[in-house]
N, C-alpha and C positions, 0 to 999 in steps of 0.2 A: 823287478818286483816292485811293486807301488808301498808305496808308506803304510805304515800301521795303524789302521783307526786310531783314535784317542779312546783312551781303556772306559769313559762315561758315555761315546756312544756306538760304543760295540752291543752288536745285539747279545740279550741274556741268554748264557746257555740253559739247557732245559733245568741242570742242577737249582741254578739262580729264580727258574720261573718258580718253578716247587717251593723255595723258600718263602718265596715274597709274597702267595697264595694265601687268602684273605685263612684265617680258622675260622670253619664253621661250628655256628651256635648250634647245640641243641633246642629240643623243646624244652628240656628240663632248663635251661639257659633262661631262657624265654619267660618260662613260666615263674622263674622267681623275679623278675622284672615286673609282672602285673598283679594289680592291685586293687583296690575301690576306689572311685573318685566320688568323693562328696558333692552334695550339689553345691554346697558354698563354693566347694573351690573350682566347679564350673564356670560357676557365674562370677566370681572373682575375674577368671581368666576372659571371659563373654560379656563384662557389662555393659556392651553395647547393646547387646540383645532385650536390656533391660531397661534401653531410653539415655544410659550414660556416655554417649558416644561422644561428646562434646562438650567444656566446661559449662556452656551457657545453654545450652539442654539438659545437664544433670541437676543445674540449681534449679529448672524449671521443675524436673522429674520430681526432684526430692520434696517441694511444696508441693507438687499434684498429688504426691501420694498421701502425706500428711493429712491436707484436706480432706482426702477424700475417706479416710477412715478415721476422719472427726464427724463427717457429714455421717455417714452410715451409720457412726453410733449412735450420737443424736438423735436419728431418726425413728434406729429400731429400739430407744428407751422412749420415745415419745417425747423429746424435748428441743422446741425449737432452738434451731443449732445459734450459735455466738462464739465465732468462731477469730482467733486474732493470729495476723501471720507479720511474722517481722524478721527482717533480715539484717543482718547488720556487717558489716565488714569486720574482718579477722586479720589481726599482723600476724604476718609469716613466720612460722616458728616460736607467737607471743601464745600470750595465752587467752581463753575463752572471753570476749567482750561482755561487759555490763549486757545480759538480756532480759526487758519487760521484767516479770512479775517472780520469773525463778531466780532474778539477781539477788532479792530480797528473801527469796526463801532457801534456794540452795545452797550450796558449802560454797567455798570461793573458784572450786574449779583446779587448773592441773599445774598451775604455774604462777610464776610472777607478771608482772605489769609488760605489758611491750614495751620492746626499745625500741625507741625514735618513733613511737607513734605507728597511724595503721596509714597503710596508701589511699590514695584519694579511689573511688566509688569506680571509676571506666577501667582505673589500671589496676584494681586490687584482682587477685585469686584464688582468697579465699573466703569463706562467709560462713556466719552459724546463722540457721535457718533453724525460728524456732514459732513453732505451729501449738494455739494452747486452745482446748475448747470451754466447751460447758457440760460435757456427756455424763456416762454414768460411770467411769473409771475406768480400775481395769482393778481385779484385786489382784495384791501382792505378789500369790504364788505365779502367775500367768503375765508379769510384765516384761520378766524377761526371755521366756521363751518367742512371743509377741513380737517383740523387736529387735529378737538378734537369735533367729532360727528360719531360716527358708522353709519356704513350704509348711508353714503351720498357721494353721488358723481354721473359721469355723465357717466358712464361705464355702468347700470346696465340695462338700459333699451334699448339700442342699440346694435344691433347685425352688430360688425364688430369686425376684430381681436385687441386685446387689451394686454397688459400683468394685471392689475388690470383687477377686476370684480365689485365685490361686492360693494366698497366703505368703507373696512376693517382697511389695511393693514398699512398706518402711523398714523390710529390716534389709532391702536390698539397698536404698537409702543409707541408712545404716552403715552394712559393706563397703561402699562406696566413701564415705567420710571417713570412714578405720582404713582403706587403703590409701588416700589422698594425701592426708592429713595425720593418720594416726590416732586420731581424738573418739575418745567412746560416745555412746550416745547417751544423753542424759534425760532422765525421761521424768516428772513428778505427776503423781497421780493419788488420788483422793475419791473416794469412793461413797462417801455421804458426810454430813454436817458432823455424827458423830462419828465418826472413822477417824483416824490420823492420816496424813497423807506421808506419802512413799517416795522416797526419793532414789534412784535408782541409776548406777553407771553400768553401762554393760555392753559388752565387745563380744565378734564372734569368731569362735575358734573353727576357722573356715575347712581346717582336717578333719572335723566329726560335725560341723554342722551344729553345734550345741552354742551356746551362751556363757559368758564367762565374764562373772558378776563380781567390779569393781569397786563397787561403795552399793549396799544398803541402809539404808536408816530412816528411821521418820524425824519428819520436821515442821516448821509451821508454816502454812500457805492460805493465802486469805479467800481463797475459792469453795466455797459448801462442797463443789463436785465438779469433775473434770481431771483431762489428761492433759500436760504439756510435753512435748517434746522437741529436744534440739538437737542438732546435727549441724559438728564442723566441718565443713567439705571443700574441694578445690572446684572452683566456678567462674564463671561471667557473668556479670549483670548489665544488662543491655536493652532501653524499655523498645518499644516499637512491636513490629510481628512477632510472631512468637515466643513471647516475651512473658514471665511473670506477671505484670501485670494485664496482661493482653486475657492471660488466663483467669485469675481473678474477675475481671471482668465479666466475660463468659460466665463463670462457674455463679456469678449472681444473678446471668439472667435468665438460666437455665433451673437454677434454686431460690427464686425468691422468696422463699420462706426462711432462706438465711440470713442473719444480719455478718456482714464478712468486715472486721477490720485490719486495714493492711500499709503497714511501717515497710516503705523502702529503702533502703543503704541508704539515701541520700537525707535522710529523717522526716520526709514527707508524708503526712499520712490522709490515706483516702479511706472512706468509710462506706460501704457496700449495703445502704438502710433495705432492711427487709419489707416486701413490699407486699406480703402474704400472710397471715397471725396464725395461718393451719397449716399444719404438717399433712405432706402427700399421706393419702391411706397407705396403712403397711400390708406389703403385701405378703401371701400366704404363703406357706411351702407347699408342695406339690410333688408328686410322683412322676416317675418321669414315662411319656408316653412312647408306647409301644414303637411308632415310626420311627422315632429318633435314637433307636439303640442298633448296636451292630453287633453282629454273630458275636467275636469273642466277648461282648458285654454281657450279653444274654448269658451264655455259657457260665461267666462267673455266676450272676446270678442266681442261675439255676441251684450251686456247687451251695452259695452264701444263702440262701434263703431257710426263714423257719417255719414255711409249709412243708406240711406233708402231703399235698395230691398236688398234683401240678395245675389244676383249675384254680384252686385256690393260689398257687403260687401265682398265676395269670392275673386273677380279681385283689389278689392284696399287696402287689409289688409293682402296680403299672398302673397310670389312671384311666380312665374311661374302659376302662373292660369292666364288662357286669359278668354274672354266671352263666347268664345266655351266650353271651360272645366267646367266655370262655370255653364252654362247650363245643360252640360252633368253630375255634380256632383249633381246638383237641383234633374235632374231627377231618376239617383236612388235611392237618397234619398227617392224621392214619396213629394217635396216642391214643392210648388209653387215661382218662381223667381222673384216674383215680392213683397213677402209677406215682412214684417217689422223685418229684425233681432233678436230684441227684442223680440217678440212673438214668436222665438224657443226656445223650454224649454224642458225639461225632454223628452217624449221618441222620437219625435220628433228630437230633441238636438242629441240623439245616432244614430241615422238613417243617420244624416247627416253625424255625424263624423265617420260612417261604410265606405257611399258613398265616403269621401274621402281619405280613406283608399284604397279601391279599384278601386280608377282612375288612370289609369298612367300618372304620371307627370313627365317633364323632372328633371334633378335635378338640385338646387337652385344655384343660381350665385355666379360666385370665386373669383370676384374681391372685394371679404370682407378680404378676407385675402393679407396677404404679408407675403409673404415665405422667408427665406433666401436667395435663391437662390444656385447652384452648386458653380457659381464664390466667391461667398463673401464667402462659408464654405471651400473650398480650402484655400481662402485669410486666413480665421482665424485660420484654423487648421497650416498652414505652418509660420504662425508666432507665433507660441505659442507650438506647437511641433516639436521634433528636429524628422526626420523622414529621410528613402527613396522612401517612394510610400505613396501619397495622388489620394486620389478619392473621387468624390460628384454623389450622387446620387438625384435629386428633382422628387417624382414620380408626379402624374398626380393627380388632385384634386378628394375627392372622400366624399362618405356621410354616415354620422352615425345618425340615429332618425333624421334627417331632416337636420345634423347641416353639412356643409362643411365640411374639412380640409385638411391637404398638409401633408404629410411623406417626410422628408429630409434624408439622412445620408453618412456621412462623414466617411472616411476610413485613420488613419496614422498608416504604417507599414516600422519599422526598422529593419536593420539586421544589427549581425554582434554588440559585444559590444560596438563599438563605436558610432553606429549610434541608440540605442535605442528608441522607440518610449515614452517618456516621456517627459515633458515639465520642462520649467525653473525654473516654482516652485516646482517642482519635484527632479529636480537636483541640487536645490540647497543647500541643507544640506540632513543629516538622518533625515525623517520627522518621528516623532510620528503617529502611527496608532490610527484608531477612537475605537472611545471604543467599546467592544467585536470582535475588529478583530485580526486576529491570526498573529504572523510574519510570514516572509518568511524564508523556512531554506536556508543556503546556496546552489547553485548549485537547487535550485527548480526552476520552468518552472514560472513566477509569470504570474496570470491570468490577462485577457487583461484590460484596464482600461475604461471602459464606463461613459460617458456621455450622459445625459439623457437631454433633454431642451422640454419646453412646451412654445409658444410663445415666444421664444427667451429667456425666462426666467432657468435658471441651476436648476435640481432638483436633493439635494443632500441628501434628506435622503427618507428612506421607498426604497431601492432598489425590495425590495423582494415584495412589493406589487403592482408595476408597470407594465404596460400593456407591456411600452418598455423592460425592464427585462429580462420578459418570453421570449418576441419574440426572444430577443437575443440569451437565451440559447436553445430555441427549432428551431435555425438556423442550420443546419446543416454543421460546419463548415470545417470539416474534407475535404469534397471535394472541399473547397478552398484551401487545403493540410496546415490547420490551426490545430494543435491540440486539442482535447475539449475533457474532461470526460463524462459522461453519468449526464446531469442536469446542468450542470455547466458554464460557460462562459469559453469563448474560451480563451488557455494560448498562450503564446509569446508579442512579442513586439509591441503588435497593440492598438490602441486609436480607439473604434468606437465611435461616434458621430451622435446622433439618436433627430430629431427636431420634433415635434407638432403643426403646424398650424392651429388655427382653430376658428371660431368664439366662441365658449364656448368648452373649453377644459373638460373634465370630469374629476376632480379631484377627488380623492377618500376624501377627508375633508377639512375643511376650510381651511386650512394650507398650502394645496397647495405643498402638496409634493411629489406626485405620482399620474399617469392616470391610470382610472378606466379601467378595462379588457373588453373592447369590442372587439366581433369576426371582425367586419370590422377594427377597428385601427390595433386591430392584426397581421392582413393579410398583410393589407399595409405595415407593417413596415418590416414583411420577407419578402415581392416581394422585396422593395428596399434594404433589407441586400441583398438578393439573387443576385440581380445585381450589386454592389459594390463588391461581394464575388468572383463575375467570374472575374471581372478585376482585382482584387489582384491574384485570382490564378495565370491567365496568367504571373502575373508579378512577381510572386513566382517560377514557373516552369521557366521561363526564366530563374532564375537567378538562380536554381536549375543545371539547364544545361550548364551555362558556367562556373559553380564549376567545372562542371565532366568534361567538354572539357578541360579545365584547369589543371586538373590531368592529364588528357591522356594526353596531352603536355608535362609534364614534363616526363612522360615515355620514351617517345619518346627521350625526351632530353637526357635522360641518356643511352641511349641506341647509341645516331646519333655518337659519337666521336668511340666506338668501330667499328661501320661498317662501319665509314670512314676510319679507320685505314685498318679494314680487306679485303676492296676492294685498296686500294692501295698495299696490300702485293700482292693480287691477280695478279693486274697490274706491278707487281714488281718495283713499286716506280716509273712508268711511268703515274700515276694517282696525279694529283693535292687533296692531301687532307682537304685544306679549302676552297676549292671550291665549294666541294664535301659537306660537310659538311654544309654550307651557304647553300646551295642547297635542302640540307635533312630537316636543319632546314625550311626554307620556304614552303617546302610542311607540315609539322609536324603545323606550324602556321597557312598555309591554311586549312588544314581537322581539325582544331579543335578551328574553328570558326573567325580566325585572328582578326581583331580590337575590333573586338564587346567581343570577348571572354576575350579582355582584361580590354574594361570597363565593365565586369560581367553582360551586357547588350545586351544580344543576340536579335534580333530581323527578327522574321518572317513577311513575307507580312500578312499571317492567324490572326496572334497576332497581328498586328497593326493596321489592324483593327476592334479584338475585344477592344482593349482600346481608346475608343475616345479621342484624345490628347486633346478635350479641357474643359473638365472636369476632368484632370489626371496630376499632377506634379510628376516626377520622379526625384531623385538625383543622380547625379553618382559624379563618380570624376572631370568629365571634368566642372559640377555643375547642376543645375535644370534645364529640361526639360517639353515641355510641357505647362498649363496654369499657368504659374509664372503668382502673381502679380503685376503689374506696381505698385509700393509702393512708397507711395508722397512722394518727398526730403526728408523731415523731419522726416518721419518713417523709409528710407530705413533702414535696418539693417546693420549690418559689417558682413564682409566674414565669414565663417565659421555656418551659422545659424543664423535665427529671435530669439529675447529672449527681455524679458521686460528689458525697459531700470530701473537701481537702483541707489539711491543715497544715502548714507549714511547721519546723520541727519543732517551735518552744511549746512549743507542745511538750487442735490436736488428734495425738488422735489415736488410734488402734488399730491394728489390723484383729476387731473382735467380732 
């Protein structure tokens, strides 16, 4: 007889399997396990979805939103923005730093003084980010629902252009520094000269989504009007691509009706002069058009509406329907126009939204949006890049699924090393490249530097999943005599600048960092490269050709003294030969293009007017031509080039 297994691995008898058999759960089991999840605490566990995905993309997210629901307020109270963003480094575990103008007004904050001081600005990881405008407030009751409740806000349900949507973006912010860091978010805001101003802590109870308000009080603050707000967070500060200031930058030359001042960790501060004295038209709210809605929208609709005939529901809840079209949509439907909204249901419901499918409607009204304009993206681009050829292209308003929008795009092209197409935060040190981008070797052609903006707002990351992207590289740039690889973005020394106007932008995620690939955005955006492409060529081949005329000139040059000599040997010294020679030179000056050949700015009647002068800045030597803009005393620039003004260190907003 063979030995005995050892008793651990003897197989189980069937009594041992029964034992060891998992207990099954009920439903009822089941069912006391599930719950509601809030959306706070979604997006707590998600904030990457929201731009947080990385320390030195959150610090970026946290000022982008800031800004941008100081700019918006600004705008829709009618008051040109003045806008101040400062970041400061935070000791780990210390308490809130001296910030700007709430040091002076608000309490002292959550703690004592840091020990040992704050780390130095590359190594630190944490920072209070604090965003203060000039708008019109916020009043009391509505500050802290504003910045520490998701999804709340007055953007979501109107359809006109906006930079917020959702009701996300500061108090996800917000979230994001109460997770990091612990620290609430501190907000001061003042509402008119005689108002008190509000001072306000408040954190959010991310299991109901609600606000849960740490200090209220008013206090003294030296501002007539405006919002500040700060936020301690865990972060990188890191200049170069994608970087806070990279954004800033953008964000004034995309808004040059802002004046932006902007304090970096490092106490340096640049000043963003406003180069524009008018606020973009405000644009209108608008109904939303028929195209653009889908069965279950309609459906509600029908359920939510305060008509009673369903014509009327058609002419007073959508726009471009008249009474005729509603009629004429009734009837292929097979409804009757007089019947109760309410009472369309199911297949009914589809009939209708076939018929209006199949009606021609004109398309939906554009005064929701407000575009940049050609003038103000000349103005921004020429003060913020050092260039010789500026062009604005704004095409003609056009529709996607029902929804508006406007294609803008801006054109800076330098030649010649000293006039490169780069800007001043560009030039102003060796910048570090974003992470996984390759350097440049020396003597390589570097590819052209794209700007991408969605309601005036900069999108700087997701390039490669961008609607504007594509269109760029499947522009055909070569016959603007621009060099481009096969897939690639066009190389040399050009900045394009490519805008999105539109009542709902299609974002490919919350985050907001790249437009969704529609065949109509698409389109637009290469008819407008395409028309911006031809007027650079022109002004490419110009300047192509009084190279070459300029060569042949000096041929000529060195040739004129010997056949001035050789015709006076001819004449045997009865021939004047600096006469002669004066003589040979002004024809040699005349046939290879005289004055213009010397400002490298040749110009034909054909070519002047394919560049319309007034959408077009040229620089030559003599200086800018063209639609320069009138720049307020206070912003002019000094000779030689626009560039933000900097000072070394001795030297807000809402989501409403």
């Amino acid at each position: 007889m063979g030995a005995a297994m050892p008793k651990s691995k003897a197989r189980p008898g069937l009594q041992e399997v029964r034992e060891a058999a998992p207990v099954r759960v009920t439903a009822e089991d089941l069912a006391k396990k599930q719950r509601e999840i809030s959306v706070s605490e979604f997006f707590a566990k998600n904030r990457h979805l929201l731009g947080f995905d990385s320390p030195r993309k959150a610090l970026l997210t946290a000022v982008k939103e800031a800004v941008d629901n100081s700019l918006d307020a600004c705008e829709e109270a009618r008051i040109l923005p003045e806008i101040e963003v400062k970041i400061e480094v935070a000791a780990n575990g210390g308490t809130v730093p001296k910030a700007a103008e709430t040091a002076s007004a608000a309490p002292a904050g959550n703690g004592a003084a840091p020990e040992g001081g704050r780390p130095s600005v590359y190594q630190a990881d944490r920072f209070v980010v604090t965003v203060t405008d000039n708008g019109p407030g916020i009043v009391p009751d509505q500050i802290a629902r504003i910045f520490a409740k998701l999804l709340y806000g007055s953007k979501f349900h109107r359809l006109r252009m906006s930079r917020g949507q959702q009701g996300i973006g500061i108090s996800a912010a917000g979230l994001y520094g109460q997770l990091t860091t612990g620290k609430p978010v501190r907000v001061i805001s003042r509402t008119g000269e005689k108002k008190p101003a509000r001072y306000v802590e408040i954190q959010i109870d991310t299991a109901k989504n609600e606000p849960r308000v740490l200090a209220n009080r008013e206090i003294a603050w030296d501002r007539p009007h405006g919002t500040s707000v700060s936020i301690e967070l865990e972060g990188r500060y890191q200049k170069g691509r994608t970087s806070v200031d990279e954004f800033l930058e953008q964000t004034s030359i995309a808004n040059p009706h802002a004046r932006i001042v902007y304090v970096n960790p490092e106490g340096q501060k640049t000043v963003f002069e406003r180069m524009v004295n008018e606020l973009p038209a405000a644009p209108r709210e608008i109904k939303p058009h028929p195209y653009g809605i889908e069965l279950g929208v309609l459906l509600k609709m029908l359920q939510d509406t305060k008509s009673h005939w369903l014509s009327g529901f058609l002419t007073s809840d959508f726009s471009r329907v008249s009474p005729k079209v509603a009629q004429e949509i009734c009837g292929k439907a097979g409804l009757d126009p007089q019947m109760r909204p309410r009472n369309v249901v199911g297949e009914a419901a589809e009939r209708l939204y076939r018929a209006i499918q199949q009606t021609p409607l004109m398309n939906p009204p554009t005064d929701c949006l407000s575009p940049i304009g050609e003038k103000a993206i000349l103005a921004g681009l020429y003060k913020q890049i050092k260039g010789d050829f500026y062009t604005a292209v704004t095409r003609k308003p056009a529709v996607y699924r029902g929804n508006p929008f406007v294609i803008e795009v801006g054109l800076a092209y330098g030649t010649g090393s000293g006039a490169m197409a780069r800007s001043a935060v560009e030039a102003e040190e060796a910048l570090p490249m974003a992470e996984g981008e390759a350097s440049e070797k020396d003597g390589e052609v570097p590819l052209a530097r794209l700007m991408r903006f969605a309601n005036r707002v900069p999108l700087l990351y997701q390039p490669g999943a961008c609607a504007i992207t594509k269109a760029v590289i499947d522009t055909s740039w070569r016959n603007y005599g621009i060099p481009q690889s096969r897939g690639a973005l066009p190389q040399g020394p050009l900045v394009i600048f490519v805008h999105m106007a539109s009542v709902w932008v299609p974002f490919t995620s919350e985050s907001k960092e790249a437009v969704a690939d529609y065949d109509e955005i698409r389109k637009e955006i290469r008819l407008a490269l395409n028309e911006a492409g031809r007027r650079l060529a022109a002004f490419v081949r110009r300047r192509e050709r009084a190279q070459l005329e300029y060569k042949r000139r000096n041929i000529f040059a060195a040739y004129i003294e010997e056949v001035a000599e050789a015709c006076r040997r001819l004449k045997k010294g009865k021939l004047d030969g600096e006469r002669l020679k004066k003589q040979l030179q002004s024809i040699a000056h005349s046939l290879t293009g005289g004055e213009k050949t010397d400002e490298l700015v040749g110009r034909r009647k054909d070519e002047e007017e394919a560049v319309p002068r007034e959408s077009t800045i040229i620089v030559t030597a003599e200086g800018a031509q063209g639609a320069v803009p009138e720049l307020p005393p206070a912003a002019a620039p000094a000779a030689g080039g626009p560039a933000p003004k900097k000072e070394k260190k001795d030297g807000q907003g809402s989501k409403r």
